[in-house]
C-alpha beads as a LAMMPS data file, in Angstrom:
LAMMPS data file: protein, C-alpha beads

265 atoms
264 bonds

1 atom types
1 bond types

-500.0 500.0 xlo xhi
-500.0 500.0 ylo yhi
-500.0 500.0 zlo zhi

Masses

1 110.0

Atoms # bond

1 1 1 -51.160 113.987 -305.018
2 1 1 -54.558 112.730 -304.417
3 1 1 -57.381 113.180 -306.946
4 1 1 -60.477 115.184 -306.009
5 1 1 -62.699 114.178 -308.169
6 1 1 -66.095 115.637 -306.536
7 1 1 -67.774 118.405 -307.082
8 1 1 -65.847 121.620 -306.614
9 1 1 -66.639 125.247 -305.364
10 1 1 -65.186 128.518 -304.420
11 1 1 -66.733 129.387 -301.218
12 1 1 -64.335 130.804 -299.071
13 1 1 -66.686 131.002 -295.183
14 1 1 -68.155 127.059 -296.199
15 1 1 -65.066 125.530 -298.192
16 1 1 -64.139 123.808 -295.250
17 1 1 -68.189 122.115 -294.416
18 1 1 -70.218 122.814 -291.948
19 1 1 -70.968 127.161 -291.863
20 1 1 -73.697 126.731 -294.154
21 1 1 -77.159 128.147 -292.102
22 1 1 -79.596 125.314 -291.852
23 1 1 -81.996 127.452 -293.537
24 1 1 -79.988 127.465 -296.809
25 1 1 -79.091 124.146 -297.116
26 1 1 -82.422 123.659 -299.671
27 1 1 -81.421 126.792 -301.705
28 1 1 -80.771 125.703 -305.155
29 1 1 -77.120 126.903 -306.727
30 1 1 -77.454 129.394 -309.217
31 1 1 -73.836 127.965 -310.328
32 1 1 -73.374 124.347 -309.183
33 1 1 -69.926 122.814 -309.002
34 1 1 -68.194 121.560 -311.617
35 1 1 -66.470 118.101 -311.130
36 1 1 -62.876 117.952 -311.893
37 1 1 -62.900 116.447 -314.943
38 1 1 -60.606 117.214 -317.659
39 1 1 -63.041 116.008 -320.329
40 1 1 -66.213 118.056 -318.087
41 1 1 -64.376 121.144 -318.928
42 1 1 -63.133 120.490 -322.158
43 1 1 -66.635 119.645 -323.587
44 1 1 -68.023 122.602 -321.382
45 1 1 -65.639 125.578 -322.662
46 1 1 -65.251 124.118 -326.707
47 1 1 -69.525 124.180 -326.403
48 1 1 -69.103 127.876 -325.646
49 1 1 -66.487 128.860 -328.003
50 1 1 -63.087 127.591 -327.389
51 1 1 -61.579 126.434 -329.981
52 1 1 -61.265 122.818 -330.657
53 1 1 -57.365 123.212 -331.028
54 1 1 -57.509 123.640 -326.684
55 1 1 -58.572 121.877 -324.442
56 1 1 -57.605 120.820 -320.826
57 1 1 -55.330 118.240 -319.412
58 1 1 -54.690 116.111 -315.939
59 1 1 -51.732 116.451 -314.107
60 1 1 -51.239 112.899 -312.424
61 1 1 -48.666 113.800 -310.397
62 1 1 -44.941 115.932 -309.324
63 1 1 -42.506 113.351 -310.589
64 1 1 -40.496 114.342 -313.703
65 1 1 -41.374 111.258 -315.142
66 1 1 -44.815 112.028 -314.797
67 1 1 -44.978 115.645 -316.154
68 1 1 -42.850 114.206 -318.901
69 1 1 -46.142 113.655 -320.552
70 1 1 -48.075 116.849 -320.088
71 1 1 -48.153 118.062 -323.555
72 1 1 -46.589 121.578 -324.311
73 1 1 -46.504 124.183 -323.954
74 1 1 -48.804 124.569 -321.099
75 1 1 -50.962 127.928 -321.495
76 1 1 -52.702 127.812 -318.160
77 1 1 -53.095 125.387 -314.872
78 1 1 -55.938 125.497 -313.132
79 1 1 -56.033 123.315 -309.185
80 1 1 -58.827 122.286 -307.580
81 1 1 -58.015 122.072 -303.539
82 1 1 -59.848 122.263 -300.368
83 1 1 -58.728 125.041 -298.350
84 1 1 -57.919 124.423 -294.311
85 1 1 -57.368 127.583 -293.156
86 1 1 -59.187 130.777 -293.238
87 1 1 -58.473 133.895 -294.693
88 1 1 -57.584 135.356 -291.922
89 1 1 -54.968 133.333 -291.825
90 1 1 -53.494 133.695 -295.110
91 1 1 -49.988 135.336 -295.258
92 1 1 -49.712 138.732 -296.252
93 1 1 -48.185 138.073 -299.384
94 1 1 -50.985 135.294 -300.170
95 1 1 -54.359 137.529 -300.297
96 1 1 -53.516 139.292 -303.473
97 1 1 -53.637 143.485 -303.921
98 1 1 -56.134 145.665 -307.037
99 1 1 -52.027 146.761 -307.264
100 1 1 -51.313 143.463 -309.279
101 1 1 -54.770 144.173 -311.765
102 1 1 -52.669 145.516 -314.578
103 1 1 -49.797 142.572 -314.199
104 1 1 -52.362 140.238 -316.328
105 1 1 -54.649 140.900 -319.269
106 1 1 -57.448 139.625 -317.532
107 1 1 -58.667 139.477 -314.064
108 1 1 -62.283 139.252 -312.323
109 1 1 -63.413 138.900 -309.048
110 1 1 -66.093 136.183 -307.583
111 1 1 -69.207 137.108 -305.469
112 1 1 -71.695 135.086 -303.316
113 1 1 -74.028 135.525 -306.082
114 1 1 -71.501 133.129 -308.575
115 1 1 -71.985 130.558 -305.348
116 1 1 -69.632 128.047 -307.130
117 1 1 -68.638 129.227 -310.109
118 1 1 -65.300 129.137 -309.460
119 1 1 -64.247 126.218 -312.218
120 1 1 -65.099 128.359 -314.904
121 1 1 -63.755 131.890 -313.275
122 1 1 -60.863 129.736 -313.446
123 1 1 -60.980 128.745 -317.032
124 1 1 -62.053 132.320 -317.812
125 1 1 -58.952 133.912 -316.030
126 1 1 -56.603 131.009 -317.572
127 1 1 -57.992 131.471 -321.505
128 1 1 -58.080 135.245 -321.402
129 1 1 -54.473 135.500 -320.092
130 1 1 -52.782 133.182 -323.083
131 1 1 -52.727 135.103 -325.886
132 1 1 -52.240 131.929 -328.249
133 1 1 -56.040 130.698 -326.798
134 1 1 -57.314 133.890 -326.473
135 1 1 -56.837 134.961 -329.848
136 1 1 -58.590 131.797 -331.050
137 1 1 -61.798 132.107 -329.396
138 1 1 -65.041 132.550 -332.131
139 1 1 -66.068 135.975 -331.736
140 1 1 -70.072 135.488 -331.625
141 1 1 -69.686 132.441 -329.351
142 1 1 -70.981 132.931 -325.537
143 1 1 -67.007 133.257 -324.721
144 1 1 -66.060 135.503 -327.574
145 1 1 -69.124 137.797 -326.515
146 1 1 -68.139 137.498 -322.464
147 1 1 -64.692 138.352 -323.606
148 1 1 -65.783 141.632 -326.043
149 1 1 -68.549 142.743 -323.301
150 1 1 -66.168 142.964 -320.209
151 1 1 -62.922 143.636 -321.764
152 1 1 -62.951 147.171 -320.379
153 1 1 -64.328 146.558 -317.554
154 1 1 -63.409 146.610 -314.106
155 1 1 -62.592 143.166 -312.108
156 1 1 -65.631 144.007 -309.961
157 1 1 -68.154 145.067 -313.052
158 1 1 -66.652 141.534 -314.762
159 1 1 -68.171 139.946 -311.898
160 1 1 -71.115 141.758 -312.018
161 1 1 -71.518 140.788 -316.019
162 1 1 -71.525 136.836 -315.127
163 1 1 -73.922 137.081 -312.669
164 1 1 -76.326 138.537 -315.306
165 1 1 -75.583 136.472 -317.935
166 1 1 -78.541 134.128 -317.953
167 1 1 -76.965 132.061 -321.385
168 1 1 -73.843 131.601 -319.681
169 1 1 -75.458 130.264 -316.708
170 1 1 -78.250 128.080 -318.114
171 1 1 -75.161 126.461 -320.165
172 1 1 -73.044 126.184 -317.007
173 1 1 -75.432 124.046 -315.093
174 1 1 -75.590 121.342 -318.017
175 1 1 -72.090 120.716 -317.629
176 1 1 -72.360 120.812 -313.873
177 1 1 -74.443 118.043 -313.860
178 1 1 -72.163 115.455 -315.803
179 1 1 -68.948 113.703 -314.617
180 1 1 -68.570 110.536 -312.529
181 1 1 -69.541 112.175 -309.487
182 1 1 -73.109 112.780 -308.096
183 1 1 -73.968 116.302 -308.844
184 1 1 -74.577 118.471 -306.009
185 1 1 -77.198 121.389 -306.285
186 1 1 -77.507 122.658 -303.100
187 1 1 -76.046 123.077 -299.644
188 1 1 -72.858 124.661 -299.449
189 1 1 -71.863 122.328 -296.602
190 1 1 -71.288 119.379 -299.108
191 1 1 -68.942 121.430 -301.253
192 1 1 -65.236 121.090 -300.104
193 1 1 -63.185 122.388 -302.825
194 1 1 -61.958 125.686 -304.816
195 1 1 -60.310 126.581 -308.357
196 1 1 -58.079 128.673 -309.250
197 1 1 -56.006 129.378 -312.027
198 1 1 -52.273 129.993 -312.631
199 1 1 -51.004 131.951 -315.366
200 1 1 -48.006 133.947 -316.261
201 1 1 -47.663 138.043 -316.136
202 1 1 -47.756 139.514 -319.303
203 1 1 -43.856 139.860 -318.981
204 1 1 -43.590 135.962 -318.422
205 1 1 -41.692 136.175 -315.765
206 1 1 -43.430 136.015 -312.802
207 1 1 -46.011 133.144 -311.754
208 1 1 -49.560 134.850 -311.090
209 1 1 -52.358 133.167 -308.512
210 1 1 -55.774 134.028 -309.938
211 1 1 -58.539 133.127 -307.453
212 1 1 -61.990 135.819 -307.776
213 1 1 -62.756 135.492 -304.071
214 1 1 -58.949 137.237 -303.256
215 1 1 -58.660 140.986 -303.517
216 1 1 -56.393 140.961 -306.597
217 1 1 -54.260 138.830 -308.754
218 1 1 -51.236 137.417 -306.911
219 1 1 -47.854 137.525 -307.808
220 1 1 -45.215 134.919 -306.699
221 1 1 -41.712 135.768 -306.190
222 1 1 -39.033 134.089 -308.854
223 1 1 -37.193 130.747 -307.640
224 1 1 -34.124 131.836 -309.514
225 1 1 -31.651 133.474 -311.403
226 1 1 -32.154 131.903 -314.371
227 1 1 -36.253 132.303 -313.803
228 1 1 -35.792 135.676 -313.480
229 1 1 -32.970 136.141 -316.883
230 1 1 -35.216 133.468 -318.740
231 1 1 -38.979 133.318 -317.322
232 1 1 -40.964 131.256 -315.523
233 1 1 -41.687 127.431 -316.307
234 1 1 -45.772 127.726 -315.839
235 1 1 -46.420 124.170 -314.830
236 1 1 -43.516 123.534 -312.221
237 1 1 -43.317 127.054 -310.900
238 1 1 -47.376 126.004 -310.347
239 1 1 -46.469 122.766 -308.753
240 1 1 -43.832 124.358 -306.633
241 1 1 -46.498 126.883 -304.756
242 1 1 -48.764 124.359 -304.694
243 1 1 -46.214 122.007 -303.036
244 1 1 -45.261 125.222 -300.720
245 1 1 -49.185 125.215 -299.985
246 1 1 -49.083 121.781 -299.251
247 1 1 -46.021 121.932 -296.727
248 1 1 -47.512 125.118 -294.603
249 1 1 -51.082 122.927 -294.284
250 1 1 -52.966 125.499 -296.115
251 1 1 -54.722 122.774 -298.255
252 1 1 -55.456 119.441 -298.259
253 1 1 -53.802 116.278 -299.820
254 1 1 -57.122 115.552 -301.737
255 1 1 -56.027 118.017 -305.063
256 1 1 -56.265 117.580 -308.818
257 1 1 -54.491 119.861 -311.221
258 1 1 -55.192 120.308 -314.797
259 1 1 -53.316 122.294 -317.819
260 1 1 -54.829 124.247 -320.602
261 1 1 -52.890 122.955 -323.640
262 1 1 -52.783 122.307 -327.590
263 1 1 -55.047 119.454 -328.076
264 1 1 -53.908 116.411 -328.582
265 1 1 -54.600 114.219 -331.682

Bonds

1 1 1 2
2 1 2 3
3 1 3 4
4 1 4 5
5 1 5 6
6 1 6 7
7 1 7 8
8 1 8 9
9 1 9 10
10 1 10 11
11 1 11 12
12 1 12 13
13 1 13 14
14 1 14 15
15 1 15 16
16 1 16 17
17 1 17 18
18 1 18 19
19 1 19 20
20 1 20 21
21 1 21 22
22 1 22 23
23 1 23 24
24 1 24 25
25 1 25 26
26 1 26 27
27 1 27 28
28 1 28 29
29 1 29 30
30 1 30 31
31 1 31 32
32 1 32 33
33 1 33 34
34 1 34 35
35 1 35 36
36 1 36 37
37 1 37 38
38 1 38 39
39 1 39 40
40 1 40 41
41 1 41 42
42 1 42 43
43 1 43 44
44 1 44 45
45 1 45 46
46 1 46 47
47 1 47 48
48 1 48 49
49 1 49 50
50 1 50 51
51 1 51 52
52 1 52 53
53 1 53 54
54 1 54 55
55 1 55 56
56 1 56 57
57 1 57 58
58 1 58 59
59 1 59 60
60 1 60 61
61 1 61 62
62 1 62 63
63 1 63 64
64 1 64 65
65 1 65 66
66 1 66 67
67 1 67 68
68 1 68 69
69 1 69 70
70 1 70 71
71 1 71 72
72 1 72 73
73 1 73 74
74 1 74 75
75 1 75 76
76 1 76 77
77 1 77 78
78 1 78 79
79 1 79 80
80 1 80 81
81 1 81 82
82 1 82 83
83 1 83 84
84 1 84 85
85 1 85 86
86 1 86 87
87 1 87 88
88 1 88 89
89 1 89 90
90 1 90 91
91 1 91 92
92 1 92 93
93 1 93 94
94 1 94 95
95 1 95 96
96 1 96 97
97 1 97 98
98 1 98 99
99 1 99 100
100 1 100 101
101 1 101 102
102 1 102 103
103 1 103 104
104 1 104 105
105 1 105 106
106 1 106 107
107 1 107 108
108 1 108 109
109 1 109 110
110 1 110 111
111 1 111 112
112 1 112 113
113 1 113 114
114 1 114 115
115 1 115 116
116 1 116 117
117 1 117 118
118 1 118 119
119 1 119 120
120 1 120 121
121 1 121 122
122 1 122 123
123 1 123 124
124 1 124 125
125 1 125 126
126 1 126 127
127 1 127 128
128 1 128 129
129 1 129 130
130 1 130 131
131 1 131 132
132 1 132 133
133 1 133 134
134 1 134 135
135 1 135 136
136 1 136 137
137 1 137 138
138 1 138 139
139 1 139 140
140 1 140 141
141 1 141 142
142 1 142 143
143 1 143 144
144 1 144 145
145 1 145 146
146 1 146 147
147 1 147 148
148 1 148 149
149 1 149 150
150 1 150 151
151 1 151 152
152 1 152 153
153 1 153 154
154 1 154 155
155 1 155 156
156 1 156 157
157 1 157 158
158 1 158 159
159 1 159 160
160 1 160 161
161 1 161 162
162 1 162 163
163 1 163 164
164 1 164 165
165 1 165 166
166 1 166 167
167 1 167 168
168 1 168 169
169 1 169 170
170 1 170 171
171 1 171 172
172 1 172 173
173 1 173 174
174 1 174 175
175 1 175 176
176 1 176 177
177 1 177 178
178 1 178 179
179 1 179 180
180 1 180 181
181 1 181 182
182 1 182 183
183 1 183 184
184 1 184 185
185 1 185 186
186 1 186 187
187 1 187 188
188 1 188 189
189 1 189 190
190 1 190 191
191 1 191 192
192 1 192 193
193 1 193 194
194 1 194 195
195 1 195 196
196 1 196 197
197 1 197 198
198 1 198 199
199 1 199 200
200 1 200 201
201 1 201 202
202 1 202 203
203 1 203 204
204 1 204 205
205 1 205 206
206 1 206 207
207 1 207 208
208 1 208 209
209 1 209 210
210 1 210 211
211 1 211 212
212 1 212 213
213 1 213 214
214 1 214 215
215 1 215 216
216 1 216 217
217 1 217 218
218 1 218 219
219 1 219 220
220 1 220 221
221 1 221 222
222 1 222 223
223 1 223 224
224 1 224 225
225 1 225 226
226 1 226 227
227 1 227 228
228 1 228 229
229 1 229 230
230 1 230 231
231 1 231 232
232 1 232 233
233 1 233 234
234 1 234 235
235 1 235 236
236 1 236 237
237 1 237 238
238 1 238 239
239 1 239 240
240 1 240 241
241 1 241 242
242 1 242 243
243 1 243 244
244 1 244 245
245 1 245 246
246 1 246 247
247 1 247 248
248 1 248 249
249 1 249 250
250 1 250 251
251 1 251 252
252 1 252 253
253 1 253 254
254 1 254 255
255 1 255 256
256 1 256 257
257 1 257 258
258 1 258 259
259 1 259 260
260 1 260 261
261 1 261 262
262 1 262 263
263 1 263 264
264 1 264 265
């Protein structure tokens, strides 16, 4: 697994470089990339109200040695990938259905207006659907009040909320500014990479794919018997679509994946 540790979007026409029109290469991002930084996003989401108990994680790589020291349990993993094909291409069981909104407690979807926002749809649809984090959050905190305004909402009106919520923003583009990597501010071009977020179903059973720019939440066929009797390991059911991704040439080499988990002392 190779690290991508630039600056990230969600773009789905310009993940891949190079569709961006010439004339909007200047245009500023109203939501600039995030880098993939476990510490970017930690400091990012505890500054909005998660609690200090959470925070996120880096996966370093697939050996069992390796996720040996991920600390559990792990409430959420969130990848950041550049995509290679387009979705056109995707398989049918791959572009997600609004028949999967009620399998999770929390889903929204991703416009062109939330240009590359998707790091912190990602955190949003991984904090919302752990009941253990969400339950924590501080009620008057820019996440407790994002949480209370949309909860009844639908996926498309969550979307809708974001891209009006000026605090939210102004807050986002502090964070997307730090890291080790040069911040990028404009032309979609230069952005090669997307988040999403894996989560359970509210059963725990199933593995869900949460990604804004898909048509629903998607839901990923048990491995097992015993995943089926007993539920789903989050973190290597994750690895093991990811791997599956990785096999069919659906996304690049050049990934980072990070968990939401207890906070470690």
């Amino acid at each position: 697994m190779t690290s991508a540790n630039d600056q990230q979007d969600e773009s789905s026409a310009t993940a891949a470089g190079g569709d961006t029109p010439i004339d909007d290469k200047d245009k500023k991002f109203a939501w600039p990339p995030l880098e993939s930084n476990p510490e970017v996003f930690s400091d990012y989401l505890h500054s909005i109200g998660l609690s200090p108990s959470y925070s996120f994680g880096e996966i370093f790589g697939f050996d069992e040695d390796l996720l040996a020291f991920v600390p559990q349990p792990v409430l959420g993993v969130i990848v950041c990938h550049e995509r290679l094909i387009p979705k056109s291409q995707y398989r049918p069981q791959d572009v997600g259905s609004v028949d999967n909104y009620n399998t999770v407690s929390y889903y929204m979807h991703q416009s062109k207006t939330l240009d590359n926002a998707c790091g912190i749809v990602a955190c949003l649809h991984a904090i919302f659907n752990s009941p253990m984090v969400n339950a924590d959050i501080d009620p008057n905190s820019i996440l407790g009040r994002f949480r209370t305004g949309t909860e009844g909402l639908t996926p498309t009106e969550r979307c809708t909320s974001l891209e009006l919520n000026e605090e939210f923003r102004t807050v986002h583009a502090t964070h997307a500014s730090r890291g080790q990597s040069q911040a990028i501010t404009s032309d979609q071009s230069l952005v090669k990479c997307h988040y999403v977020a894996y989560v359970l179903d509210k059963s725990g059973k199933y593995l869900v794919e949460l990604d804004g720019t898909k048509a629903g939440p998607v839901v990923i066929e048990v491995n097992s018997t015993a995943e089926a009797n007993e539920g789903v390991d989050l973190l290597r059911a994750s690895i093991r679509e990811i791997q599956g991704k990785l096999e069919r040439k659906e996304i690049s080499d050049s990934l980072s994946m990070m968990t939401l988990n207890l906070t470690q002392e």
